[in-house]
gemmi code that builds the backbone of each chain (N, CA, C; Angstrom):
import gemmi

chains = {
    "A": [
        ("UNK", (156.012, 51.675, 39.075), (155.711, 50.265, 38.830), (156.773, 49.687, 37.911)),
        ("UNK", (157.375, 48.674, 38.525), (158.361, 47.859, 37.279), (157.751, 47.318, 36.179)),
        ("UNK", (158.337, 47.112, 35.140), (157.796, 46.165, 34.209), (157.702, 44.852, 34.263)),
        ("UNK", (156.990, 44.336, 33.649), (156.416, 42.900, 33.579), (156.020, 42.262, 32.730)),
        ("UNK", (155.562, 41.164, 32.116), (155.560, 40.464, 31.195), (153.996, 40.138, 31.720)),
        ("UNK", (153.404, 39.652, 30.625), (151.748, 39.764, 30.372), (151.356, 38.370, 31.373)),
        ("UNK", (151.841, 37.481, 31.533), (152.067, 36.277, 31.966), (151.195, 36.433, 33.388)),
        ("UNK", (149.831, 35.817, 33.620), (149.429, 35.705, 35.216), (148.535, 37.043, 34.937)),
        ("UNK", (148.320, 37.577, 33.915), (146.860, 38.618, 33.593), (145.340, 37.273, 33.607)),
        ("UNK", (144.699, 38.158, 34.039), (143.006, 37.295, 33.923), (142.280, 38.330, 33.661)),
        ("UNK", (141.582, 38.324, 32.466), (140.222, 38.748, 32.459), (138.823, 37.721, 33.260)),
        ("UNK", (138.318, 38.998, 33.669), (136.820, 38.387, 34.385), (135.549, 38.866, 34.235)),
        ("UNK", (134.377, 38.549, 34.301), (133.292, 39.299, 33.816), (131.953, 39.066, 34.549)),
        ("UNK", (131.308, 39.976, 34.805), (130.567, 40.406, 35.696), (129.255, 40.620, 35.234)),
        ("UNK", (127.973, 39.749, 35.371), (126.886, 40.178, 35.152), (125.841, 40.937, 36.121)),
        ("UNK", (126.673, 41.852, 37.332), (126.164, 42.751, 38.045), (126.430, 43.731, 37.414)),
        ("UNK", (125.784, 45.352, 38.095), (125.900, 46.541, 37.971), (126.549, 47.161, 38.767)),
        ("UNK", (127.537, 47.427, 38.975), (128.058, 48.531, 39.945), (127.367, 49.879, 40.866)),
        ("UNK", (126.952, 49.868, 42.088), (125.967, 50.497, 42.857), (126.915, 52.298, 42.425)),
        ("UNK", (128.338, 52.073, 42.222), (128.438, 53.718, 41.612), (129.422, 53.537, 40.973)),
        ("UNK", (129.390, 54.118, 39.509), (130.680, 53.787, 38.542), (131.979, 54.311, 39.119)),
        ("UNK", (132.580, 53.862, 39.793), (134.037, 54.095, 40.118), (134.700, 52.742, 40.842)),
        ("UNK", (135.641, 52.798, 41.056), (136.546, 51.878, 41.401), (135.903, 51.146, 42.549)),
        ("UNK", (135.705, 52.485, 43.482), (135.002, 51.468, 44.820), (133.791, 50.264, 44.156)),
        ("UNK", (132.595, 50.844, 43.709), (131.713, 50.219, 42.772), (132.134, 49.073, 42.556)),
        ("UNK", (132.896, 49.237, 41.265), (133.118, 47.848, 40.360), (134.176, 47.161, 40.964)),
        ("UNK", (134.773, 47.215, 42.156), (135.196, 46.512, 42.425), (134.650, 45.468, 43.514)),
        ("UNK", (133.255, 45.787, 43.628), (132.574, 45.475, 44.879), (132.185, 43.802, 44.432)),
        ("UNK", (131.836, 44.160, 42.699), (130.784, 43.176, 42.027), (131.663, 42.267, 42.449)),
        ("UNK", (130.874, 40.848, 42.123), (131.655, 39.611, 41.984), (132.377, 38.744, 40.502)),
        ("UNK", (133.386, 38.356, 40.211), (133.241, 38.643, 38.911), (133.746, 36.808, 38.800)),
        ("UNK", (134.022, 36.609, 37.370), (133.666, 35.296, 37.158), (135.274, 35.107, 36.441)),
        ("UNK", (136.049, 34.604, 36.017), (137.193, 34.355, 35.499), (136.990, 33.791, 34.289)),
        ("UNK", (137.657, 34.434, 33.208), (137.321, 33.780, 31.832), (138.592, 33.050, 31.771)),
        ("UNK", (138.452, 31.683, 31.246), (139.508, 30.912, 31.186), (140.083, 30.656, 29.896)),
        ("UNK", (141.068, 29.964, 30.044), (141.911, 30.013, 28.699), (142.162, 31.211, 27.665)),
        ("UNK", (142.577, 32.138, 28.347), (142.659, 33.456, 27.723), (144.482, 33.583, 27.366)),
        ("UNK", (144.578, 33.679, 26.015), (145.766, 33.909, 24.911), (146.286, 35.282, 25.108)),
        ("UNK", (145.667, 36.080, 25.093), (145.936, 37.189, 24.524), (144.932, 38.513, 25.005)),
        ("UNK", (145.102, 39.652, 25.172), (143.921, 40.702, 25.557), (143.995, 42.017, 24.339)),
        ("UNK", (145.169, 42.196, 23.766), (145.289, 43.119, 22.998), (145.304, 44.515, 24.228)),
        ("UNK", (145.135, 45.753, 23.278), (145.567, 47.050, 23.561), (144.066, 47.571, 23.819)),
        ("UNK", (143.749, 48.431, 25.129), (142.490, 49.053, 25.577), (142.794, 50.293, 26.381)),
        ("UNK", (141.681, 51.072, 26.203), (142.159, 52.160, 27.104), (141.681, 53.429, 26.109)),
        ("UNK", (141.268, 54.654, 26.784), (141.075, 55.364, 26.100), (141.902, 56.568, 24.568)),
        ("UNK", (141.717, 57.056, 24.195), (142.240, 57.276, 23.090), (141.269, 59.220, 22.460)),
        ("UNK", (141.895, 59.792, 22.223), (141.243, 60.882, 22.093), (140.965, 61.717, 20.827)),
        ("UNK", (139.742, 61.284, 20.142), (140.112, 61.849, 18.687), (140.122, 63.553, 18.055)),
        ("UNK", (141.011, 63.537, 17.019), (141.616, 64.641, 16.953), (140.728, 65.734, 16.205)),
        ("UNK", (140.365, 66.831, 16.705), (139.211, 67.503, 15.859), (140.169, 68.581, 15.040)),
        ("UNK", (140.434, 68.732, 13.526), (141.465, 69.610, 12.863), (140.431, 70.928, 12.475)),
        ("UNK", (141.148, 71.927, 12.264), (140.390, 73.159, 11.700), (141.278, 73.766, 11.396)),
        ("UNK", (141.318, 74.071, 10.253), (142.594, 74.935, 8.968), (142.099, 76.181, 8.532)),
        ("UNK", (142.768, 77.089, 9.695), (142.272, 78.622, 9.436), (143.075, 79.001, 8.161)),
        ("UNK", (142.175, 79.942, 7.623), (142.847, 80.458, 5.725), (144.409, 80.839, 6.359)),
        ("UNK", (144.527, 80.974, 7.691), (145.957, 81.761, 7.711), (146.321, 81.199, 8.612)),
        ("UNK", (147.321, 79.993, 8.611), (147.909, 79.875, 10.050), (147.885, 77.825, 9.902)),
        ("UNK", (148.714, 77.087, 10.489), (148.922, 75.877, 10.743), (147.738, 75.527, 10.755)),
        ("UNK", (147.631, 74.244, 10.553), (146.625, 73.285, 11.179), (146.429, 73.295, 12.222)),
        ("UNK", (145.466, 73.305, 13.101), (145.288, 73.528, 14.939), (144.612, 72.158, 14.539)),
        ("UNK", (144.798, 71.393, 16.016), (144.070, 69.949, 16.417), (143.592, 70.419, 18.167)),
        ("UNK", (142.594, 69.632, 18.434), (141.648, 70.229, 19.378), (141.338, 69.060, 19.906)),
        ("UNK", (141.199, 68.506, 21.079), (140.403, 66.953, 20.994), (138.865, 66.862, 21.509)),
        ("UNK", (138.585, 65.871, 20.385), (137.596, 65.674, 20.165), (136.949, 64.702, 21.565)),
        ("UNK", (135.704, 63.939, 21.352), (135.578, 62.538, 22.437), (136.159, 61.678, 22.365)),
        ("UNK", (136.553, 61.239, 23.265), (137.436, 59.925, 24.129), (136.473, 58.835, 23.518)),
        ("UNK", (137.288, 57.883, 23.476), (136.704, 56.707, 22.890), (137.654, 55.639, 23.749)),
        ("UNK", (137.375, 54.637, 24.884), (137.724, 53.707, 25.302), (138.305, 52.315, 24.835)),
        ("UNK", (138.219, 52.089, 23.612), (137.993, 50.964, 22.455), (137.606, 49.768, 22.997)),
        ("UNK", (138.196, 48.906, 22.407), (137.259, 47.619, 22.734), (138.928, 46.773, 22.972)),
        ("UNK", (138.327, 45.518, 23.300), (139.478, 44.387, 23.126), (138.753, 43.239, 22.699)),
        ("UNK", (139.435, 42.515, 21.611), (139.236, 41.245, 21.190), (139.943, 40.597, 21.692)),
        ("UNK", (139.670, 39.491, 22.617), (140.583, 38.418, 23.489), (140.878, 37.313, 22.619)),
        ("UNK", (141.850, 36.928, 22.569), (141.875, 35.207, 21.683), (141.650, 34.352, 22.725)),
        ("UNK", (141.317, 33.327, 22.761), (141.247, 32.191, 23.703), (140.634, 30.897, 22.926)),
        ("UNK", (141.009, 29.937, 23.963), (140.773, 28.602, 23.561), (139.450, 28.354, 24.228)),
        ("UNK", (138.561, 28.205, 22.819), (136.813, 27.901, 23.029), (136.789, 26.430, 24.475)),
        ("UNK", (136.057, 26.949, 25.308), (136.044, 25.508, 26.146), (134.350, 26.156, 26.887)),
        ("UNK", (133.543, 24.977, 26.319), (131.947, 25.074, 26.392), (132.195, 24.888, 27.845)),
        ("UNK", (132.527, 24.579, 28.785), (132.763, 23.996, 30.089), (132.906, 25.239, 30.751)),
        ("UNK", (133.776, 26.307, 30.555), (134.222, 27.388, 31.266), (132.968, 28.164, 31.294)),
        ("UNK", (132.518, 28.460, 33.067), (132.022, 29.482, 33.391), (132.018, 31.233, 33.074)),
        ("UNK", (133.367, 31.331, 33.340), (133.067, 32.808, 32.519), (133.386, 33.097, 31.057)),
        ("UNK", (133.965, 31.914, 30.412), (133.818, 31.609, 28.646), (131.783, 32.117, 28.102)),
        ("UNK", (131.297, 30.901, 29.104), (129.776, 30.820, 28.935), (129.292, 32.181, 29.197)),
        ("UNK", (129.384, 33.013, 30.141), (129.030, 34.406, 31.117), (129.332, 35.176, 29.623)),
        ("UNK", (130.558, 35.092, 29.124), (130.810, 35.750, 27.979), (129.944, 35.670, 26.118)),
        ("UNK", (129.422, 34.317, 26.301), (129.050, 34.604, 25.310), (127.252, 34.566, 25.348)),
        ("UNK", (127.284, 34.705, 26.800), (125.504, 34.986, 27.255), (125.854, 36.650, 26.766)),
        ("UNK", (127.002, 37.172, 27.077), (126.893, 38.708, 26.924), (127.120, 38.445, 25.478)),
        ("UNK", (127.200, 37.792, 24.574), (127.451, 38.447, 22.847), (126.104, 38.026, 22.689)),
        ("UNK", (125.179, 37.057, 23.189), (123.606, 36.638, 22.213), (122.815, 37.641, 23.204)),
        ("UNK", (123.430, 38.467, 24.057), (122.561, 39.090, 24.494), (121.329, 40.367, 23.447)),
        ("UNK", (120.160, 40.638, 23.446), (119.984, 41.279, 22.350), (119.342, 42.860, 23.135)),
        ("UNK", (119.714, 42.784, 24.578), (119.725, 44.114, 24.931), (120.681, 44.956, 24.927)),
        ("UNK", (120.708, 46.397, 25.411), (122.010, 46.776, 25.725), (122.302, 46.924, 27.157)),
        ("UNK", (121.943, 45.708, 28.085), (122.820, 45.599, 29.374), (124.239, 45.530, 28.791)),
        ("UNK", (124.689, 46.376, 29.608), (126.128, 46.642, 29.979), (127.151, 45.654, 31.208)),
        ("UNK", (127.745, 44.826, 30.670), (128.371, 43.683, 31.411), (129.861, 44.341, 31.861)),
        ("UNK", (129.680, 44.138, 33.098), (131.501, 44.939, 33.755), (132.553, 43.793, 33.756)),
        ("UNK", (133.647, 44.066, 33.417), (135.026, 43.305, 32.719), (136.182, 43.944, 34.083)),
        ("UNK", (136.520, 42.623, 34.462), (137.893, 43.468, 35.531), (139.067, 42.487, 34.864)),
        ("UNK", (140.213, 43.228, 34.517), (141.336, 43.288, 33.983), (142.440, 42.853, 35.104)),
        ("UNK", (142.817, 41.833, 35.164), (144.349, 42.129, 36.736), (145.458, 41.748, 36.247)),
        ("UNK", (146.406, 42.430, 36.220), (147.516, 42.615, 35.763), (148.471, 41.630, 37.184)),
        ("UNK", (149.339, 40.978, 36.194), (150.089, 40.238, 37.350), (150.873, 40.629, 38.645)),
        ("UNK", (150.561, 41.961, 38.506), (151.130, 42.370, 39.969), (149.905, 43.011, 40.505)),
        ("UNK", (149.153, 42.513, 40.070), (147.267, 42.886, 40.990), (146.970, 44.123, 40.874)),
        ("UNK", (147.446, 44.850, 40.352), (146.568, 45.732, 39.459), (145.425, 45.897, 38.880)),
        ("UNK", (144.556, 46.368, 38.914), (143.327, 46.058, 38.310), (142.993, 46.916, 37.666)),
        ("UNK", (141.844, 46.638, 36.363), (141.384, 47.656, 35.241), (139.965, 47.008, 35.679)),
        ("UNK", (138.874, 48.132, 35.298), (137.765, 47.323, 35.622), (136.565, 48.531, 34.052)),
        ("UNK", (135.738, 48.110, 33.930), (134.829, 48.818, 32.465), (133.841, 47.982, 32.219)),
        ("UNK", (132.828, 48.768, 32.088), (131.741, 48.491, 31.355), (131.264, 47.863, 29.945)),
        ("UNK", (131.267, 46.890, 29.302), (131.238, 46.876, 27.665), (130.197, 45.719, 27.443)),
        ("UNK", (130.211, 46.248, 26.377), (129.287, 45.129, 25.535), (129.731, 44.287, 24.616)),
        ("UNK", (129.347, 42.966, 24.518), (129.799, 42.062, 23.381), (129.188, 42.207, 22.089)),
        ("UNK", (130.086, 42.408, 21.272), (129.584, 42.192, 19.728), (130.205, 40.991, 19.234)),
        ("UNK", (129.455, 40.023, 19.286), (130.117, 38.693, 18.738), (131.010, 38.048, 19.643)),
        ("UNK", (130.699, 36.493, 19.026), (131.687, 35.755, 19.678), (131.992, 34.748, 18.960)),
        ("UNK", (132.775, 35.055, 17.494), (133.425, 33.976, 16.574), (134.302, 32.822, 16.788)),
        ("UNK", (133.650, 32.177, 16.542), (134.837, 31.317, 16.544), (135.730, 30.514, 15.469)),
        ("UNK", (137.103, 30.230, 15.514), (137.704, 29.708, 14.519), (138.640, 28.281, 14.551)),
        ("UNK", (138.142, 28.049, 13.655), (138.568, 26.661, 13.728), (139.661, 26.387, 12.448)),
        ("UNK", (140.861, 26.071, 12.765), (141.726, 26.170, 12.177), (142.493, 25.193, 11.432)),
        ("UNK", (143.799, 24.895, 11.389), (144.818, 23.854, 10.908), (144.309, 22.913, 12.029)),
        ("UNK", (144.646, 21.518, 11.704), (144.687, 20.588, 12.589), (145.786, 20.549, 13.772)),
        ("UNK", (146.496, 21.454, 13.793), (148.010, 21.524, 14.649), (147.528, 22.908, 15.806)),
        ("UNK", (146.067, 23.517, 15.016), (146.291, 24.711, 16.223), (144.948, 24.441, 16.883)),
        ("UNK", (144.734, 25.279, 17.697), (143.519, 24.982, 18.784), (142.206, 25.626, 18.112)),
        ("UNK", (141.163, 25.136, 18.746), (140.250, 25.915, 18.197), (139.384, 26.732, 19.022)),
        ("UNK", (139.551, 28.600, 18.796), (139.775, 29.536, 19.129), (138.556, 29.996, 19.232)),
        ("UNK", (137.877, 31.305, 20.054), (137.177, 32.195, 19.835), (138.189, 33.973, 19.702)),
        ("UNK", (137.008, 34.651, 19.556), (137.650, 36.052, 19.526), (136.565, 37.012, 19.537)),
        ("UNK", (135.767, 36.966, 20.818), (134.709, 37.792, 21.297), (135.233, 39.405, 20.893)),
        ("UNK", (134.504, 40.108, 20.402), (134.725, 41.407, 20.637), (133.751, 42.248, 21.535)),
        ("UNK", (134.694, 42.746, 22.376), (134.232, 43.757, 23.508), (134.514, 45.350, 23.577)),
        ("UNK", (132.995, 45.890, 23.294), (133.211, 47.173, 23.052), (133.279, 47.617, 24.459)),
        ("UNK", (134.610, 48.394, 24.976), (134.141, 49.545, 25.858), (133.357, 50.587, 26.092)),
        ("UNK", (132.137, 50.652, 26.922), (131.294, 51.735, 26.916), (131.482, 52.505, 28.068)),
        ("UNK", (132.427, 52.578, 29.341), (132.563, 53.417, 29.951), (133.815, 54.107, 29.705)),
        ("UNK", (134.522, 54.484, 30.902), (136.105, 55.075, 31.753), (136.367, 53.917, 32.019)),
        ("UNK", (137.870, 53.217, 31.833), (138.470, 52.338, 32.294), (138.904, 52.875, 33.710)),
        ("UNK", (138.554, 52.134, 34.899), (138.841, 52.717, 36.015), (140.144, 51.645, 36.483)),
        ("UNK", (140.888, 52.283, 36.418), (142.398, 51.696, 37.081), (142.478, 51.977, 38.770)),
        ("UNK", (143.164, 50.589, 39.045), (143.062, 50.880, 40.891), (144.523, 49.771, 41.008)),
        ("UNK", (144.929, 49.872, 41.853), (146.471, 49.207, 42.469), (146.198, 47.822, 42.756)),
        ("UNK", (147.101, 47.215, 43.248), (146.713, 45.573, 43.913), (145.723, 45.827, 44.855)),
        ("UNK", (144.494, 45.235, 44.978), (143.741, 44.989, 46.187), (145.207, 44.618, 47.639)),
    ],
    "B": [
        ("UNK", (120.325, 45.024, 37.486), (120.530, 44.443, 38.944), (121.703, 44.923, 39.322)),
        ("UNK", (121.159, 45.238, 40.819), (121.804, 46.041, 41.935), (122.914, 44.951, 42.463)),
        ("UNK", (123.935, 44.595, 42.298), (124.878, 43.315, 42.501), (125.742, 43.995, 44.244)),
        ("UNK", (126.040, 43.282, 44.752), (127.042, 43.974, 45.595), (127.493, 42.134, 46.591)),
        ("UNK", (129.365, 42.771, 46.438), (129.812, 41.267, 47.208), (130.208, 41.275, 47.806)),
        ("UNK", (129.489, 40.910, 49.193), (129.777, 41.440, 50.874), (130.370, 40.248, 51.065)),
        ("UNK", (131.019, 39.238, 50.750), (132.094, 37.890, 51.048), (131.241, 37.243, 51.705)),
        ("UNK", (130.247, 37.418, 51.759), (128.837, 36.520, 52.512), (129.206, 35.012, 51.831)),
        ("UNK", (129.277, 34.152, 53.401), (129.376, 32.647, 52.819), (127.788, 32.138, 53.118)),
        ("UNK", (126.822, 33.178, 52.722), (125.784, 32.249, 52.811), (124.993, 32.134, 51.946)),
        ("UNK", (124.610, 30.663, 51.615), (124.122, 29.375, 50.576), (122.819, 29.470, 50.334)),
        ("UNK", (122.562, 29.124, 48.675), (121.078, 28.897, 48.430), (121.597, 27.357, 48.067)),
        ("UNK", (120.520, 26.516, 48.123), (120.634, 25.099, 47.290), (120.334, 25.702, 45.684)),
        ("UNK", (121.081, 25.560, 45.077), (120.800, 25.503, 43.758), (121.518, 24.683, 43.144)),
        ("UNK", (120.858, 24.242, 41.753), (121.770, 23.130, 40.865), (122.170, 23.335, 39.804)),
        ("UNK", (123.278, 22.991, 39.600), (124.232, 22.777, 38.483), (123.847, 22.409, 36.821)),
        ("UNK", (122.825, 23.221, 35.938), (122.003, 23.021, 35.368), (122.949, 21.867, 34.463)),
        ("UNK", (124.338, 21.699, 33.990), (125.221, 21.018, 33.373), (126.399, 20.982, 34.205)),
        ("UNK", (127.286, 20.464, 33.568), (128.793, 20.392, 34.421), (129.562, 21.555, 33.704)),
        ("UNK", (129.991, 22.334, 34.829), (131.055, 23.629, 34.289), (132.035, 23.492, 35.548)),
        ("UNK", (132.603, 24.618, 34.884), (133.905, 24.846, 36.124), (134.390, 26.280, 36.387)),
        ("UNK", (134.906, 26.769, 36.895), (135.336, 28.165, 37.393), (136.604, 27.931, 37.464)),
        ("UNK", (137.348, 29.067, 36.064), (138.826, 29.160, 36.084), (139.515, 29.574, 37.405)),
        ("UNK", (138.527, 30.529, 37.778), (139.225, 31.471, 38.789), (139.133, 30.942, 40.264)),
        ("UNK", (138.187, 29.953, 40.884), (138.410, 29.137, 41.991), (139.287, 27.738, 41.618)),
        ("UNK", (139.028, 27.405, 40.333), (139.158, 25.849, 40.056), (138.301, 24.720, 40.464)),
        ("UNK", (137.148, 25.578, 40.604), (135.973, 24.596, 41.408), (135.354, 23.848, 40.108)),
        ("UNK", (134.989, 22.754, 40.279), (134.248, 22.121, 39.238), (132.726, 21.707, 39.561)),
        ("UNK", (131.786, 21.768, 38.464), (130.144, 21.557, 39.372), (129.824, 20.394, 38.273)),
        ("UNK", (128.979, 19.274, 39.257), (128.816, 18.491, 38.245), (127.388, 18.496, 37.887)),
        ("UNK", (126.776, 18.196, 36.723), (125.093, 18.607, 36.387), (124.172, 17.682, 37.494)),
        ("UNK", (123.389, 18.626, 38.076), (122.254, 18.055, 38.863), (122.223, 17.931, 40.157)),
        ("UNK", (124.261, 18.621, 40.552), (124.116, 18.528, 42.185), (124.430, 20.219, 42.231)),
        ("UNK", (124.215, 20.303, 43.769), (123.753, 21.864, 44.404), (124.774, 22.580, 43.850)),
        ("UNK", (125.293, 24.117, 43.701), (126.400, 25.058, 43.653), (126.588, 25.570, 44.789)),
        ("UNK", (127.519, 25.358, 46.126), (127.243, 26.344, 47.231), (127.941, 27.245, 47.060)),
        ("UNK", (128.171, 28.333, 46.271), (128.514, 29.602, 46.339), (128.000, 30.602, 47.257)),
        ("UNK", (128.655, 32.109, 47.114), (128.070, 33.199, 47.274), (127.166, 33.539, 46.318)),
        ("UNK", (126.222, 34.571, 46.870), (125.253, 34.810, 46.231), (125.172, 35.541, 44.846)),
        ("UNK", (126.476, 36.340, 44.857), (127.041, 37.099, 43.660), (127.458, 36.165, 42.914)),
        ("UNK", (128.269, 35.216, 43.753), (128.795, 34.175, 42.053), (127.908, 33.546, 41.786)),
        ("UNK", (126.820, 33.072, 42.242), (125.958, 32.446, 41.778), (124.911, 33.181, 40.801)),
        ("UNK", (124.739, 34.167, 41.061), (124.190, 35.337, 40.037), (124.671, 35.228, 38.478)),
        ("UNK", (126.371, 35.145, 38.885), (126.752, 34.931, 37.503), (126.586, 34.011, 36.576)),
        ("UNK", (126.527, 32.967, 37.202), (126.638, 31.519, 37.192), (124.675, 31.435, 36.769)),
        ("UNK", (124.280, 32.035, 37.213), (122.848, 31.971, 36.878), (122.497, 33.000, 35.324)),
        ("UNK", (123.143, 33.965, 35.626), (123.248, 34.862, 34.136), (123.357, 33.960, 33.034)),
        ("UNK", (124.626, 32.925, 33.475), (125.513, 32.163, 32.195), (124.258, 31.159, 31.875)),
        ("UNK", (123.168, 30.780, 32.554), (122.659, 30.008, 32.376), (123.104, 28.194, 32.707)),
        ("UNK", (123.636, 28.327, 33.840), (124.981, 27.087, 34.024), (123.844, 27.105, 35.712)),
        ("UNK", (122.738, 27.245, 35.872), (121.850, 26.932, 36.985), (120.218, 27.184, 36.901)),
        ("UNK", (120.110, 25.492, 37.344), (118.376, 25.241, 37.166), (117.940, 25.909, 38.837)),
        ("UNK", (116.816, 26.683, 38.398), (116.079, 27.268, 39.522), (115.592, 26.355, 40.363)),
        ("UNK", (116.034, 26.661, 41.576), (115.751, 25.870, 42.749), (113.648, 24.964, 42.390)),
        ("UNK", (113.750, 23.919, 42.653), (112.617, 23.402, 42.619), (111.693, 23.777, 43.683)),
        ("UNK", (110.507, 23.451, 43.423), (109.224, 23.896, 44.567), (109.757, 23.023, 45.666)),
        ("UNK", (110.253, 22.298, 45.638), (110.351, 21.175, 47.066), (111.362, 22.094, 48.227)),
        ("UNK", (112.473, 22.156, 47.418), (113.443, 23.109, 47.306), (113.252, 24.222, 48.089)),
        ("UNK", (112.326, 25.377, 47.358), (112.275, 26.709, 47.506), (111.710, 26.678, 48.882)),
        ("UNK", (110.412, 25.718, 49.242), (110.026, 25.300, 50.165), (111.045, 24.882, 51.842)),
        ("UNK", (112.238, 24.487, 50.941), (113.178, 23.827, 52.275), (113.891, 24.991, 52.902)),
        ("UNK", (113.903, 25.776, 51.412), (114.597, 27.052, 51.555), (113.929, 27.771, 52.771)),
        ("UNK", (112.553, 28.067, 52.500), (112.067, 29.055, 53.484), (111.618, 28.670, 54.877)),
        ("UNK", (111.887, 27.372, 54.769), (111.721, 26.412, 56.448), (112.644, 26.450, 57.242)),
        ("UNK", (113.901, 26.722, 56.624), (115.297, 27.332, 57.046), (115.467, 28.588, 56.792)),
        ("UNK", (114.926, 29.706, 56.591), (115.184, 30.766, 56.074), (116.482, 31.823, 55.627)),
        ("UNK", (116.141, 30.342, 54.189), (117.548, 30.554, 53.598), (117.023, 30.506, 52.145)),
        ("UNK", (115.867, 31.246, 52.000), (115.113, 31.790, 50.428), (115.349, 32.736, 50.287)),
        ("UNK", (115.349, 32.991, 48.876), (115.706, 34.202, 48.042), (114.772, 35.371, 48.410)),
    ],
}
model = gemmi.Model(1)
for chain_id, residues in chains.items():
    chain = gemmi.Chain(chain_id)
    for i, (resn, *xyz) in enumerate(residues, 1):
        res = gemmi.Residue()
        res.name, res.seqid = resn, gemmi.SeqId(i, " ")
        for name, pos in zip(("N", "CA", "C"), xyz):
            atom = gemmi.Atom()
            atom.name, atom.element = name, gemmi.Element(name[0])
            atom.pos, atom.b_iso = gemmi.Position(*pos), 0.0
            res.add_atom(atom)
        chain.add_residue(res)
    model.add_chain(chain)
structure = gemmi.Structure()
structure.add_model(model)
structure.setup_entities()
């Protein structure tokens, strides 16, 4: 895959369930387009390091559980946007339904995951800048990566 | 809920509980007239709370055409 510049990414979000967690699955759902999206930050799993320091011998590291993280999106608050709204039905949500997120990378690539919203702040700033949210979205599954449709 | 999106172009009357819009078609809905979506986007669109449940008159027209939920 060549490189590319972030430019023509969409997050989207999905208040179905996927009939089987994998790619076929979540890619079946229908998903909603969150608009005015700035920024997505860094996601993806990550593997933490379990150390144990025998009386004799280096430090050994072992890995521990995978942890998917989350992404905080910046975007420009707009009460109007459908999957803005979809998004912050998932932060006042007070169950733990699990809302699926598909990721498309400008050459149609797709990331697709399970997460939950913790919050959906918003900030209101200088008079010169926009006024922002910055939902945080915990990943709770496998980020399932799949090619251009 | 069991979601699945078979590209089905077929319509419930439902309404536009306010005016929103969809980044990702560019469709705009204005409050109080129908959404003809698919049934999945409308799900969402119903999640978001951005759709008033079809009325009794409605649900009624729905199943005279059998085109109810």
């Amino acid at each position: 895959m060549s490189s590319m510049t972030a430019a023509g990414s969409k997050l989207a979000i999905s208040a179905g369930s996927p009939a089987t967690v994998d790619v076929a699955g979540a890619s079946a759902l229908a998903y909603t387009t969150i608009g005015q999206v700035e920024q997505l930050g860094a996601f993806g799993a990550t593997t933490e390091v379990v150390n144990f320091q025998p009386l004799d011998g280096p430090l050994q590291k072992y890995k521990g559980p995978s942890n998917s993280g989350a992404i905080q999106p910046q975007l420009a608050h707009d009460d109007d946007d459908a999957g803005q709204t979809l998004l912050r039905t998932a932060a006042d949500d007070k169950t733990s339904k699990l809302y699926w997120f598909r990721v498309t990378l400008p050459n149609g690539a797709r990331r697709f995951f399970g997460g939950r919203v913790f919050g959906y702040p918003e900030n209101v700033g200088a008079a010169n800048s926009m006024v922002t949210a910055n939902p945080s979205i915990e990943i709770s599954t496998d980020v399932l990566k799949a090619a251009a449709a | 809920m069991a979601a699945k999106n078979t590209g089905s172009t077929d319509t419930k009357s439902n309404i536009a509980a306010r005016f929103f819009k969809d980044a990702g078609t560019g469709k705009q809905y204005e409050a109080g007239k129908p959404v003809d979506v698919d049934d999945a986007t409308l799900a969402n669109y119903a999640a978001a709370g951005l759709i008033d449940a079809p009325s009794a008159a409605q649900q009624l027209a729905d199943e005279a055409n059998g085109t109810a939920a």
